[in-house]
N, C-alpha and C positions, 0 to 999 in steps of 0.2 A: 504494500500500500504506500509506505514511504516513499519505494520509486516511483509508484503513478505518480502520485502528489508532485514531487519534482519533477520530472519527464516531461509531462505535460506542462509546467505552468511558463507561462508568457514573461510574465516576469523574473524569470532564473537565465530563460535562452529566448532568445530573438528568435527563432524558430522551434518551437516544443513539439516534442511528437504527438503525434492524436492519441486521443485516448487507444486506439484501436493498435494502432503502432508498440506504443509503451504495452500495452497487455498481449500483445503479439511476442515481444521479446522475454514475459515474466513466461509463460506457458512456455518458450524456449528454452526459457534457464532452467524449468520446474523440471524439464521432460530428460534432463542431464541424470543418467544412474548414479551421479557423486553427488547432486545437490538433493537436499529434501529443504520442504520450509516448515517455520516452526510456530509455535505459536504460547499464549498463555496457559500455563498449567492449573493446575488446583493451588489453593491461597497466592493466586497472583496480588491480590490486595496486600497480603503481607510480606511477599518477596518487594513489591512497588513500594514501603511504607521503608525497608532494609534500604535498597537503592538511591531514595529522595534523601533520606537522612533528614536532614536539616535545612534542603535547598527546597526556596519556594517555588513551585511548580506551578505554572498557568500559561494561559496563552501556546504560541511556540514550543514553547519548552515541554507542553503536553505529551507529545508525539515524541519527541526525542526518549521520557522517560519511561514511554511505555514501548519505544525499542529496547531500551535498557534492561527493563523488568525481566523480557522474553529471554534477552540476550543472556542474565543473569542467570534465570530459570533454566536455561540450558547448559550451564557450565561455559558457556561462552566469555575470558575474562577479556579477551584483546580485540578490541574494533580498529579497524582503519576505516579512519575518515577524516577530511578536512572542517567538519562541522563539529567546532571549539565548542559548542554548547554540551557534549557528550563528557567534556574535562570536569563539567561540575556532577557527576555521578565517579566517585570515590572506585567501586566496585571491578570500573572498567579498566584498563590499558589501552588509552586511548592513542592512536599512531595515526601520524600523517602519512599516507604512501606516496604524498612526493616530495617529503624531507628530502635534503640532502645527506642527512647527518648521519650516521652510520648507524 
């Protein structure tokens, strides 16, 4: 969902894919025998409550920490991504994949 959400929106890219496009490439990625996608488990409220800590969550930031939550729930500790809003969730290892820095 986080990809449609950017893929598509107008204001990230001067030309965003169609909806149709962006969920043309998810059903690609899905259909890979190495990828599965994941989702929230049982007491997501309480792994999301472990994750926010202390940080106020609203807005924006919504959707980031309910990547977080899942990401968490899965054992998942190291995200690359360029979206600094993931540094304020403690839980993660958050990497830039085009640092240059070793």
């Amino acid at each position: 969902m986080s990809y449609l959400r950017i893929a598509t929106h107008p204001g990230i890219f001067s030309a965003p894919l169609s909806p149709r496009e962006a969920a043309g490439n998810v059903r690609a990625l899905l259909s890979l025998p190495h990828v599965r996608a994941v989702s929230e488990r049982d007491d997501f409220m309480a792994a999301y409550a472990r994750v926010v800590g202390d940080v106020t969550v609203r807005g924006n930031l919504v959707p980031d920490a309910h990547v977080a939550t899942i990401l968490f729930q899965h054992g998942v500790r190291t995200l690359y991504t360029r979206d600094a809003d993931f540094l304020k969730f403690p839980v993660l290892d958050v990497r830039d994949p085009f640092s240059t820095r070793g």
